[in-house]
N, CA, C and O atoms as CSV, one atom per row, in Angstrom:
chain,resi,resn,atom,element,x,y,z
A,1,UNK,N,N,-123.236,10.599,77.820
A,1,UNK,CA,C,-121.914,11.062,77.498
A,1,UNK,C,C,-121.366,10.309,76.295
A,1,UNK,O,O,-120.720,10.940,75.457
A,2,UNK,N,N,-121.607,8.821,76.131
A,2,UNK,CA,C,-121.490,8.126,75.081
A,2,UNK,C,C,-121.826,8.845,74.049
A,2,UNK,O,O,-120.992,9.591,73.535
A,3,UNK,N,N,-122.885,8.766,73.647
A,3,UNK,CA,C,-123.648,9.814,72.875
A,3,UNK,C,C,-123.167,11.224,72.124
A,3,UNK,O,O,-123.240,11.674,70.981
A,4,UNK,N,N,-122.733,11.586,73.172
A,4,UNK,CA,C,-122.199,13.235,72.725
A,4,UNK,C,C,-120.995,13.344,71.916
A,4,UNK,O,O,-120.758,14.143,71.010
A,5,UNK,N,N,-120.118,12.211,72.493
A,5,UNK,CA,C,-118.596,12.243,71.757
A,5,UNK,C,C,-118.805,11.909,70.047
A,5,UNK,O,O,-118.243,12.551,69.160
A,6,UNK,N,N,-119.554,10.990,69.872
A,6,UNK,CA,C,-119.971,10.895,68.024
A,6,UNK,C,C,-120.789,11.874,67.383
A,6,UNK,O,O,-120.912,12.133,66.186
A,7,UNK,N,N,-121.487,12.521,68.691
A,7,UNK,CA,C,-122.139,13.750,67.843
A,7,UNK,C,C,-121.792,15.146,67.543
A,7,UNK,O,O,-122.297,15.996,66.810
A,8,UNK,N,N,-120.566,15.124,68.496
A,8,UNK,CA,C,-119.628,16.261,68.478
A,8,UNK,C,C,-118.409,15.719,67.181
A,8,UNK,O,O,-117.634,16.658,67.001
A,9,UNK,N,N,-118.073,14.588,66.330
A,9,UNK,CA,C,-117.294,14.201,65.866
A,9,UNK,C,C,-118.131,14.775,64.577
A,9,UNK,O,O,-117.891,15.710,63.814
A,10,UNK,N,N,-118.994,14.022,64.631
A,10,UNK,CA,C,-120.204,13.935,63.259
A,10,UNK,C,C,-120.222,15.985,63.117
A,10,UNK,O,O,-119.669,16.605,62.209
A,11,UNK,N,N,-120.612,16.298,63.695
A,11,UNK,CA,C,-120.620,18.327,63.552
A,11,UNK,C,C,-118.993,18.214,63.236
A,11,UNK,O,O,-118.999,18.184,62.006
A,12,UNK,N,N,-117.989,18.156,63.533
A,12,UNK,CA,C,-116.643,18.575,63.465
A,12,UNK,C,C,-116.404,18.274,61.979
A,12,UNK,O,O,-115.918,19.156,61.272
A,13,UNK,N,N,-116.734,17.022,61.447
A,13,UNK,CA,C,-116.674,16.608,59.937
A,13,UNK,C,C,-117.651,17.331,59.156
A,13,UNK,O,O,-117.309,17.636,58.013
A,14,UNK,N,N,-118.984,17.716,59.615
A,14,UNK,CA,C,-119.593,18.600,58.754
A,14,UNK,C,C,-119.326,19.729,58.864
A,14,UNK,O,O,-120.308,20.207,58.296
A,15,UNK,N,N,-118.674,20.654,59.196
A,15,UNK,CA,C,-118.242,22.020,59.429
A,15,UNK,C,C,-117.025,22.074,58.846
A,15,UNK,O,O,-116.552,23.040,58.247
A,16,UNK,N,N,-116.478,20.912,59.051
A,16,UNK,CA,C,-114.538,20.948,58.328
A,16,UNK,C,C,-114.910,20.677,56.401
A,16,UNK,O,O,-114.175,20.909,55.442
A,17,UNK,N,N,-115.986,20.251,56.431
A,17,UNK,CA,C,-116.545,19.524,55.106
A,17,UNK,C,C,-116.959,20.479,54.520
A,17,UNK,O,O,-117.093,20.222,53.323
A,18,UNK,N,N,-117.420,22.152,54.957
A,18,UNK,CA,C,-118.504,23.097,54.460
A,18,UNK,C,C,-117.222,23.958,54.164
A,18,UNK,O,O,-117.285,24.673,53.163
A,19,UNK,N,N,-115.972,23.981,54.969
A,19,UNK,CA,C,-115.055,24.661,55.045
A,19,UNK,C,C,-114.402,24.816,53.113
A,19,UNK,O,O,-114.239,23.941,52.262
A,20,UNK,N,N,-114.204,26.205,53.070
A,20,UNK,CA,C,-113.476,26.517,51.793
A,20,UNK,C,C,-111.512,26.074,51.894
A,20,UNK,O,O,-110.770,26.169,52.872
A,21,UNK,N,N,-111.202,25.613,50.509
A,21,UNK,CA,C,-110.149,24.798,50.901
A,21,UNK,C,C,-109.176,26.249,50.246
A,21,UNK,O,O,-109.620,27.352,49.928
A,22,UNK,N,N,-107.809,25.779,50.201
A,22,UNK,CA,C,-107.195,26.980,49.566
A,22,UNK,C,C,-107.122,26.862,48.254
A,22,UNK,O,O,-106.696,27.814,47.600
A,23,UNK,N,N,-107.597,25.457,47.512
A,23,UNK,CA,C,-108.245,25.103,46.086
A,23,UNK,C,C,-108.937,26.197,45.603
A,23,UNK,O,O,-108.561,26.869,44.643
A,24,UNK,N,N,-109.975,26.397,46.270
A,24,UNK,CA,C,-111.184,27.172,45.906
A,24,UNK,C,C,-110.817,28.395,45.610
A,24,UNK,O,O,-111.395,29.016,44.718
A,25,UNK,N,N,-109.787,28.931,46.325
A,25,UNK,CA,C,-109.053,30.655,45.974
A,25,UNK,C,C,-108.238,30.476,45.015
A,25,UNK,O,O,-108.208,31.535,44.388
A,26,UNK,N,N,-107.231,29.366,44.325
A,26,UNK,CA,C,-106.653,29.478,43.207
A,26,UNK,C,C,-107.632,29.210,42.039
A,26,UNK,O,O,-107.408,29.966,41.094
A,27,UNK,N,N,-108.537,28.449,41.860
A,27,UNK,CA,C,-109.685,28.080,41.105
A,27,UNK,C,C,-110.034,29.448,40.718
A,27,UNK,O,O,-109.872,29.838,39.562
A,28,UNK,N,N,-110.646,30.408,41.916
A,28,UNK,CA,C,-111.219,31.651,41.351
A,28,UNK,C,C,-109.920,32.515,40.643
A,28,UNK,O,O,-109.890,32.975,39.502
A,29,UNK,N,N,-109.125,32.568,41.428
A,29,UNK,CA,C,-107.485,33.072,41.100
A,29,UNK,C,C,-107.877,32.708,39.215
A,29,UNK,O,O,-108.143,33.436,38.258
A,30,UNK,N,N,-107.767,31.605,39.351
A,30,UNK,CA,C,-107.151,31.139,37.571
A,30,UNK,C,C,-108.732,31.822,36.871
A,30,UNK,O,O,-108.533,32.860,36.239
A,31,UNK,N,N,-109.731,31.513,36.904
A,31,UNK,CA,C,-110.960,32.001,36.377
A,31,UNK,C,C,-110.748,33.253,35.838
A,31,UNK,O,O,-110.585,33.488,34.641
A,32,UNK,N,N,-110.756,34.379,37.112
A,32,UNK,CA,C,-110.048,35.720,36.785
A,32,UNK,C,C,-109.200,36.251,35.989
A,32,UNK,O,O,-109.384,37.308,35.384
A,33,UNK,N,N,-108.000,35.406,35.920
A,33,UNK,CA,C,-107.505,35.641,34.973
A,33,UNK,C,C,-107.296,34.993,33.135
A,33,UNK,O,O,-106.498,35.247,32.232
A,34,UNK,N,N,-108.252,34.258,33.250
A,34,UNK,CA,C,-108.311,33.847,32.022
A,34,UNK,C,C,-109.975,34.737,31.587
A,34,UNK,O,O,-110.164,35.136,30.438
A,35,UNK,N,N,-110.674,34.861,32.321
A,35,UNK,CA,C,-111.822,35.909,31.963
A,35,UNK,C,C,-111.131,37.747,31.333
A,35,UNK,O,O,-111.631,38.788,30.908
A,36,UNK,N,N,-109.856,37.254,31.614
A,36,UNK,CA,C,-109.497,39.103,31.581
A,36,UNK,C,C,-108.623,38.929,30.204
A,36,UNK,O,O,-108.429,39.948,29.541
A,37,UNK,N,N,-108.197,37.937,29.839
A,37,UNK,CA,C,-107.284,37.029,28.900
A,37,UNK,C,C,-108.064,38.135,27.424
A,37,UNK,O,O,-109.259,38.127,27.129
A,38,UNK,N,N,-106.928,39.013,26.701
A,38,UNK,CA,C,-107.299,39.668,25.318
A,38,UNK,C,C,-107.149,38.925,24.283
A,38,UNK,O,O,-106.651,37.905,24.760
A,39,UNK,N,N,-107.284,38.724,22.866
A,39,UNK,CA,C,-107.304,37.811,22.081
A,39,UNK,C,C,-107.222,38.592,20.830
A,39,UNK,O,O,-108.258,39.131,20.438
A,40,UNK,N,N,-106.329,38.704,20.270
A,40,UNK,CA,C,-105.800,39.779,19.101
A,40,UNK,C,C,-105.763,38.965,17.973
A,40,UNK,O,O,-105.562,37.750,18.004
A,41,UNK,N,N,-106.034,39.900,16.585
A,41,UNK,CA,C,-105.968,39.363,15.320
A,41,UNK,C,C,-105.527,40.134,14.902
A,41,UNK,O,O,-105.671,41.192,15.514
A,42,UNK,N,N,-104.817,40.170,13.790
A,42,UNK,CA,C,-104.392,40.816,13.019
A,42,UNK,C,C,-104.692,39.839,11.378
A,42,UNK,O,O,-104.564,38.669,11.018
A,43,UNK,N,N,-105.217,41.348,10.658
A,43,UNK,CA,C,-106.011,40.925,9.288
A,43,UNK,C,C,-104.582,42.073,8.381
A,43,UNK,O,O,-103.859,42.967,8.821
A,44,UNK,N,N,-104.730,41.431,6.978
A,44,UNK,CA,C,-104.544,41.691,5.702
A,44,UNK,C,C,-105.412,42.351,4.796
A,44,UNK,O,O,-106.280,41.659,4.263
A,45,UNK,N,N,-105.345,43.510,4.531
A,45,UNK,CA,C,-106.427,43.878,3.911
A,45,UNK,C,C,-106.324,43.930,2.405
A,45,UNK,O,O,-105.267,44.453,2.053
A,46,UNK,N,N,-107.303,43.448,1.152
A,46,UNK,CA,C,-106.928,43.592,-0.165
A,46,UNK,C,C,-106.319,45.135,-0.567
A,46,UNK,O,O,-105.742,45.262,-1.647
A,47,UNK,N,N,-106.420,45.903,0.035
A,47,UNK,CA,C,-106.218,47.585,-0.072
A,47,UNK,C,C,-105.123,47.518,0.210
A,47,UNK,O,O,-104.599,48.548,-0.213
A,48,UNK,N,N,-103.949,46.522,0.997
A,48,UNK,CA,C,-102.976,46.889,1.370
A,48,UNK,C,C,-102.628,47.127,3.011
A,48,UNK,O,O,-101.552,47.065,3.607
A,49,UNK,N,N,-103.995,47.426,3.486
A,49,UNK,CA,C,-103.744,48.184,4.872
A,49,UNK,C,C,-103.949,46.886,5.807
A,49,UNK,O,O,-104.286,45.748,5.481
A,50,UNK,N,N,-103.627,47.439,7.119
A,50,UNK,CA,C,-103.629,46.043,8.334
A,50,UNK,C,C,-104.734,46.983,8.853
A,50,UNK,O,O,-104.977,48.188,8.776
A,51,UNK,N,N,-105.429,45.637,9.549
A,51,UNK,CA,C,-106.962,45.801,11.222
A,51,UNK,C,C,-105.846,44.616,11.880
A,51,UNK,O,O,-105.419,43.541,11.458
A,52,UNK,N,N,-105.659,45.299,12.943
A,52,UNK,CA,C,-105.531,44.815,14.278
A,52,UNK,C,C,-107.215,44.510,15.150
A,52,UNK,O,O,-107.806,45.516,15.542
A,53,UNK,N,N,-107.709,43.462,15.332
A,53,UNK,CA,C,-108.792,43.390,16.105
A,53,UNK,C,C,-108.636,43.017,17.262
A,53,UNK,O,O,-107.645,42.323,17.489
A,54,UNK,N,N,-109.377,43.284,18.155
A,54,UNK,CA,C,-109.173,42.923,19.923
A,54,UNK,C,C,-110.074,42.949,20.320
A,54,UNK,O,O,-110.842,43.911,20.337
A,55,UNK,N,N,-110.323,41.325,20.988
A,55,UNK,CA,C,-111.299,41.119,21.724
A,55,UNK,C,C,-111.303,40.773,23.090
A,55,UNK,O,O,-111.057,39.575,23.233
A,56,UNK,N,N,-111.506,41.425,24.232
A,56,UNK,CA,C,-111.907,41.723,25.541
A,56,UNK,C,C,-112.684,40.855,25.779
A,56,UNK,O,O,-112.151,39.827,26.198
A,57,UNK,N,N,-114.210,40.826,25.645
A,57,UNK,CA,C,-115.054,39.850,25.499
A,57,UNK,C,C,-115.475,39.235,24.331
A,57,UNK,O,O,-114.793,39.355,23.313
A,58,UNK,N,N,-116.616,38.522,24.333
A,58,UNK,CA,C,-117.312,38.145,23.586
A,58,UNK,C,C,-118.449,39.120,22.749
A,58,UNK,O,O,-118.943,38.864,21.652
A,59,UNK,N,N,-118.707,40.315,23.609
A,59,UNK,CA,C,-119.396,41.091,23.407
A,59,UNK,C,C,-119.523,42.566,22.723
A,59,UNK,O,O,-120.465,43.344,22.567
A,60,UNK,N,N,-117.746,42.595,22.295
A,60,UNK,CA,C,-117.380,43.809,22.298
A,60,UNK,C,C,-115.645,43.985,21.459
A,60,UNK,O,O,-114.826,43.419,22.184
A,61,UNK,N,N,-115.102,44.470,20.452
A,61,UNK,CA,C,-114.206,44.620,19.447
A,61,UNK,C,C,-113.598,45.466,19.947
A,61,UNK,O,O,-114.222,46.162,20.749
A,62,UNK,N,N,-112.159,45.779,19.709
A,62,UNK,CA,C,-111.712,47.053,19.416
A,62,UNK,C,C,-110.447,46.951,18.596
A,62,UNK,O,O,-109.399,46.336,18.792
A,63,UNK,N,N,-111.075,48.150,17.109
A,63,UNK,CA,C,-109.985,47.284,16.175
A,63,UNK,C,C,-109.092,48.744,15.764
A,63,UNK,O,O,-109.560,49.867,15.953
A,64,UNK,N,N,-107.667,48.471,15.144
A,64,UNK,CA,C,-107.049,49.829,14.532
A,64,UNK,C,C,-107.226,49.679,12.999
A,64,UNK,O,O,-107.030,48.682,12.304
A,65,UNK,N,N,-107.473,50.409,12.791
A,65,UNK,CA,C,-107.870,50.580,11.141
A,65,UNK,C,C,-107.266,52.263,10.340
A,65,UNK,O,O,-107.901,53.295,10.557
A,66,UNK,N,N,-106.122,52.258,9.535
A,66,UNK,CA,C,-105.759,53.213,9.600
A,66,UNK,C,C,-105.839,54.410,10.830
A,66,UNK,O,O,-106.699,55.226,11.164
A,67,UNK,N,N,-104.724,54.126,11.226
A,67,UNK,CA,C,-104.894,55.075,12.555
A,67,UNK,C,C,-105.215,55.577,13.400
A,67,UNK,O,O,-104.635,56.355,14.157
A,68,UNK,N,N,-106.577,55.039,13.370
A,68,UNK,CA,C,-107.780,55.210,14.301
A,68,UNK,C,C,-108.172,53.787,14.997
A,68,UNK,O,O,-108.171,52.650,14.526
A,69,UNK,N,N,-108.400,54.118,15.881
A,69,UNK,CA,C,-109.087,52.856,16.705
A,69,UNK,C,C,-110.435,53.205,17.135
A,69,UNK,O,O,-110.783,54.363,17.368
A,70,UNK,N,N,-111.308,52.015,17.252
A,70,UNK,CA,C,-112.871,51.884,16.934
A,70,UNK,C,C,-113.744,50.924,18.082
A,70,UNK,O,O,-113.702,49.694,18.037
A,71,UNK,N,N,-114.336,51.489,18.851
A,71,UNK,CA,C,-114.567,50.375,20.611
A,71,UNK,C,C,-115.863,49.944,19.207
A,71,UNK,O,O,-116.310,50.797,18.440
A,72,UNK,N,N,-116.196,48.655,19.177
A,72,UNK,CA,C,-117.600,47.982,18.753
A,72,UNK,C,C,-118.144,47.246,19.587
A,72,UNK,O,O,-117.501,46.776,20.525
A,73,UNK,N,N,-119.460,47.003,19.399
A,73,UNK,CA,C,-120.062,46.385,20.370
A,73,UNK,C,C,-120.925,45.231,19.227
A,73,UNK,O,O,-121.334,45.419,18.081
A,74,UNK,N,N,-120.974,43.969,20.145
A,74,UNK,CA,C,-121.625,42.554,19.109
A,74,UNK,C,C,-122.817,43.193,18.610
A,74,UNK,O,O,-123.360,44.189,19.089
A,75,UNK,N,N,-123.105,42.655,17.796
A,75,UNK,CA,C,-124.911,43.201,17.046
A,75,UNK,C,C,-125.117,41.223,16.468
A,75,UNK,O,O,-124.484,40.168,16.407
A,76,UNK,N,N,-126.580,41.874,16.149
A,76,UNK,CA,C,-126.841,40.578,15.222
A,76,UNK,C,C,-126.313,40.242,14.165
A,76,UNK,O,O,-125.958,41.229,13.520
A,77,UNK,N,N,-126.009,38.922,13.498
A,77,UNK,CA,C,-125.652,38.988,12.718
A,77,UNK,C,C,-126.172,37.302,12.055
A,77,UNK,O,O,-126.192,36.372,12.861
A,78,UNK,N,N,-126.515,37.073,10.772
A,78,UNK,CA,C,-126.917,36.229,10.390
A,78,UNK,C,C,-125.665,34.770,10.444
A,78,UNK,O,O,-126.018,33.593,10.506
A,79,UNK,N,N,-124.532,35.141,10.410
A,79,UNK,CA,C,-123.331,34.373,10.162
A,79,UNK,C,C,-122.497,35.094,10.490
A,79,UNK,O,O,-122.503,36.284,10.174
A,80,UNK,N,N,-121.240,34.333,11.468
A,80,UNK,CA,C,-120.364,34.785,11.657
A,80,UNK,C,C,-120.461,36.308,12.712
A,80,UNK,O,O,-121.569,36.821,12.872
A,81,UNK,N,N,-119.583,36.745,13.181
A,81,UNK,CA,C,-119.621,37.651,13.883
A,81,UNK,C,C,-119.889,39.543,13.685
A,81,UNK,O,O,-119.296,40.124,12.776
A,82,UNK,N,N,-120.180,39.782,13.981
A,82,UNK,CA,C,-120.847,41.287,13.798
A,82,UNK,C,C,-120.482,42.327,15.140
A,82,UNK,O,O,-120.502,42.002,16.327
A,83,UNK,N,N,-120.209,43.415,14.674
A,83,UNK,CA,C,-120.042,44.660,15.651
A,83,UNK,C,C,-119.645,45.745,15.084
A,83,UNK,O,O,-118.825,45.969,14.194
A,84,UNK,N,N,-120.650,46.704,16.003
A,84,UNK,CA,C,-120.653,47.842,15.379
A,84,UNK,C,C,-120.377,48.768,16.344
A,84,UNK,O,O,-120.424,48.480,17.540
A,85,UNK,N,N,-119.996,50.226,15.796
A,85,UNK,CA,C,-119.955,51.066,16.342
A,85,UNK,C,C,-119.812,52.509,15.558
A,85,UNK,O,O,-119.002,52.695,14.649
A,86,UNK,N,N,-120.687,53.452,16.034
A,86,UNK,CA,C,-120.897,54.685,15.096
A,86,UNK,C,C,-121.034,54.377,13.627
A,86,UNK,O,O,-122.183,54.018,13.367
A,87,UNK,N,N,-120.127,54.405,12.449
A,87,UNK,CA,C,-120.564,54.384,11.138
A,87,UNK,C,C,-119.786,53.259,10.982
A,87,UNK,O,O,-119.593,53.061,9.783
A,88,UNK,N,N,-119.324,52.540,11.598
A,88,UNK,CA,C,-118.828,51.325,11.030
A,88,UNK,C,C,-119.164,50.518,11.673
A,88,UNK,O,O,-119.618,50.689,12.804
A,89,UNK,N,N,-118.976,49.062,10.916
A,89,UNK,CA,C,-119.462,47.752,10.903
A,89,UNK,C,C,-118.015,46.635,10.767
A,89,UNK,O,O,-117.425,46.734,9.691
A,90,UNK,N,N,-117.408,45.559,11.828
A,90,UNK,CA,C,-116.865,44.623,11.616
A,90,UNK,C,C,-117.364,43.294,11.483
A,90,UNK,O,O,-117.912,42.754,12.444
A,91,UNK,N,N,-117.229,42.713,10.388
A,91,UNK,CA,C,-117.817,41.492,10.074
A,91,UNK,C,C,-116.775,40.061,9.849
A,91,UNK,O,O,-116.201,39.644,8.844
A,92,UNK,N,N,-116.830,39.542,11.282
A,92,UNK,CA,C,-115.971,38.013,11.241
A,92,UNK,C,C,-116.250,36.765,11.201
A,92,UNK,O,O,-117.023,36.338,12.058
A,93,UNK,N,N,-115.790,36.000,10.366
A,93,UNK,CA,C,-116.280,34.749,9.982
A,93,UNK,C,C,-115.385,33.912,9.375
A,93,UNK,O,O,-115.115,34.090,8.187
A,94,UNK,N,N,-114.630,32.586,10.316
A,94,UNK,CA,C,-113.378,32.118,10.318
A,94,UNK,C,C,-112.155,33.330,9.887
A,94,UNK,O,O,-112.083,34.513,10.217
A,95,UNK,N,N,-111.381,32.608,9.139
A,95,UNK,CA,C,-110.312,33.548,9.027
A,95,UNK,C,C,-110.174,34.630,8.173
A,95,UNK,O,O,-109.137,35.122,7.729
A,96,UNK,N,N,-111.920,35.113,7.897
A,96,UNK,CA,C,-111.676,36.600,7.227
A,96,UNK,C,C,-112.741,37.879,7.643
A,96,UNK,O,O,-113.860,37.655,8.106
A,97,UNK,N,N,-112.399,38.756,7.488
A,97,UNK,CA,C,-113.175,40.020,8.374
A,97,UNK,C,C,-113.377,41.028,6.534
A,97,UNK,O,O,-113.094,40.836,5.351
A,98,UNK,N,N,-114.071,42.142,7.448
A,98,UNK,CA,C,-114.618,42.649,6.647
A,98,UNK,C,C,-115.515,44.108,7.277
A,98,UNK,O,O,-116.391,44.208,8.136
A,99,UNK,N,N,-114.945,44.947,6.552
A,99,UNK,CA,C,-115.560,46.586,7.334
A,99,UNK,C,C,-116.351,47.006,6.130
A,99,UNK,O,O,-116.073,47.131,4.938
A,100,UNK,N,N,-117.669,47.217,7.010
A,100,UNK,CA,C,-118.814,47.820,6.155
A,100,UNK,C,C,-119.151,49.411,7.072
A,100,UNK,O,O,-118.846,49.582,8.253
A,101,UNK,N,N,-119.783,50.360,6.256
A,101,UNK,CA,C,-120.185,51.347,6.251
A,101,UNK,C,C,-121.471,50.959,7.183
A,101,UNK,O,O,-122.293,50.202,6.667
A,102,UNK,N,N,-121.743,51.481,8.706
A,102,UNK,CA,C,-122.984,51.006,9.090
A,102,UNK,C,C,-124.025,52.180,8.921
A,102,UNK,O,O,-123.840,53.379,9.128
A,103,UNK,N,N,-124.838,51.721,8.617
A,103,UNK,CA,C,-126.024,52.700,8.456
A,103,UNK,C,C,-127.293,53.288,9.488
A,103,UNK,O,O,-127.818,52.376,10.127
A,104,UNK,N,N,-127.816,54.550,9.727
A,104,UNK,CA,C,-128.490,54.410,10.583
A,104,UNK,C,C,-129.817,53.929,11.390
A,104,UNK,O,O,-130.347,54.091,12.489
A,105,UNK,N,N,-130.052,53.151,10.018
A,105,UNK,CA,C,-131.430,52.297,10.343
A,105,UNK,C,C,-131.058,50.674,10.691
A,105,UNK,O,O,-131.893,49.780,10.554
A,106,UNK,N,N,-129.717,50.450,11.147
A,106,UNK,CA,C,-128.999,49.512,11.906
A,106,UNK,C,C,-128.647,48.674,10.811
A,106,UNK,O,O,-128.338,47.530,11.144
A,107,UNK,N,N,-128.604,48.973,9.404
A,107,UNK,CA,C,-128.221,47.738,8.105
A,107,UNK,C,C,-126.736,48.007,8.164
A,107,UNK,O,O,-126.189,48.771,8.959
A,108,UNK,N,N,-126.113,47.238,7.162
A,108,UNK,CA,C,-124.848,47.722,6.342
A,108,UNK,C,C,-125.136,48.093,5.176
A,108,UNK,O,O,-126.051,47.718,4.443
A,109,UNK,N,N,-123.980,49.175,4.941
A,109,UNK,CA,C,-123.745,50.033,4.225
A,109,UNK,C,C,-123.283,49.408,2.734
A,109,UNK,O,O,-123.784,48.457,2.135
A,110,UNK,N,N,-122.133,50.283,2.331
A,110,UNK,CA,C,-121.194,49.483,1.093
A,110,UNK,C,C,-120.006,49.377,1.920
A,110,UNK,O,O,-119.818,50.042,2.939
A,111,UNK,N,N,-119.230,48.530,1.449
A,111,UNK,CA,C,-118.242,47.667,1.800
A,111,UNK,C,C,-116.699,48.521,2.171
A,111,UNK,O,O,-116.405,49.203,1.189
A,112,UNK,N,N,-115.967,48.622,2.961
A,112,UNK,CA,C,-114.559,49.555,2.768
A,112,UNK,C,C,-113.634,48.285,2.467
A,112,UNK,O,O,-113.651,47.809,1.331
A,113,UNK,N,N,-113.141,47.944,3.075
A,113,UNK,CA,C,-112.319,46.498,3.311
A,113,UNK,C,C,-112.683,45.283,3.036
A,113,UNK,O,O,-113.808,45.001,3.449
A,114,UNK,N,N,-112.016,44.308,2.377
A,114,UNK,CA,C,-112.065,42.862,2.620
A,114,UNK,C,C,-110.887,42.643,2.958
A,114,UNK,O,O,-109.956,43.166,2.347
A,115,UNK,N,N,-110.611,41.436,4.495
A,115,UNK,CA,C,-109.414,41.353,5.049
A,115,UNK,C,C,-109.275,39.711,5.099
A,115,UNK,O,O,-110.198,38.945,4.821
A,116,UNK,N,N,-107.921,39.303,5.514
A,116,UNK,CA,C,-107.679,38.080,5.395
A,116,UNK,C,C,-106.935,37.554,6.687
A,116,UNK,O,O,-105.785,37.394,6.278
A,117,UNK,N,N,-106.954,37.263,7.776
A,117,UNK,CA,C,-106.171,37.003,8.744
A,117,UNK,C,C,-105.115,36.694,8.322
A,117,UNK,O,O,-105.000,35.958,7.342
A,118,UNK,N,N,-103.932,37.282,9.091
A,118,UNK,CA,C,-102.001,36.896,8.278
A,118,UNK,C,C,-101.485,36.362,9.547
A,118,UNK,O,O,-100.322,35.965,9.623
């Protein structure tokens, strides 16, 4: 009987120990919402015109460019950031971007825009 009372103590601390705290639900809580967190730019373009860019993920753009808005998705890119989608190309790298004509053998094109973050 000696026996049993420390070994029933010893299980009570490892089971209370395995137990999720209410830490663990704000932790995921905050994760969630900073994973969902959008991250907007807005560029200057030498032409005059504004790109609004928006990034969702890491993986994926969506910018307004004269009146139209454009979902891109990351591509390779030697420097700086890259994404494409249908015939266009966004190209970011510190505080300046840049829309190229994408082509269908996956290159860039000629150039529409050079932009300047404002």
């Amino acid at each position: 009987m000696k026996t049993l009372a420390p070994l029933t103590l010893v299980a009570i601390l490892l089971v209370s120990a395995c137990a999720k705290s209410p830490h663990d639900k704000v932790d995921v809580q905050t994760l969630m919402s900073v994973s969902s967190t959008i991250t907007v730019h807005n560029y200057r373009c030498e032409s005059g015109e504004t790109i609004t860019a928006k990034y969702r993920t890491t993986d994926s753009a969506t910018i307004r460019y004269k009146n139209s808005t454009y979902n891109l998705q990351i591509a390779v890119s030697g420097s700086g950031s890259r994404y494409v989608g249908g015939e266009l190309e966004w190209w970011v790298k510190s505080s300046e971007g840049a829309i190229f004509r994408h082509k269908t053998d996956g290159t860039s094109g000629e150039s529409i825009e050079f932009c300047r973050e404002s």
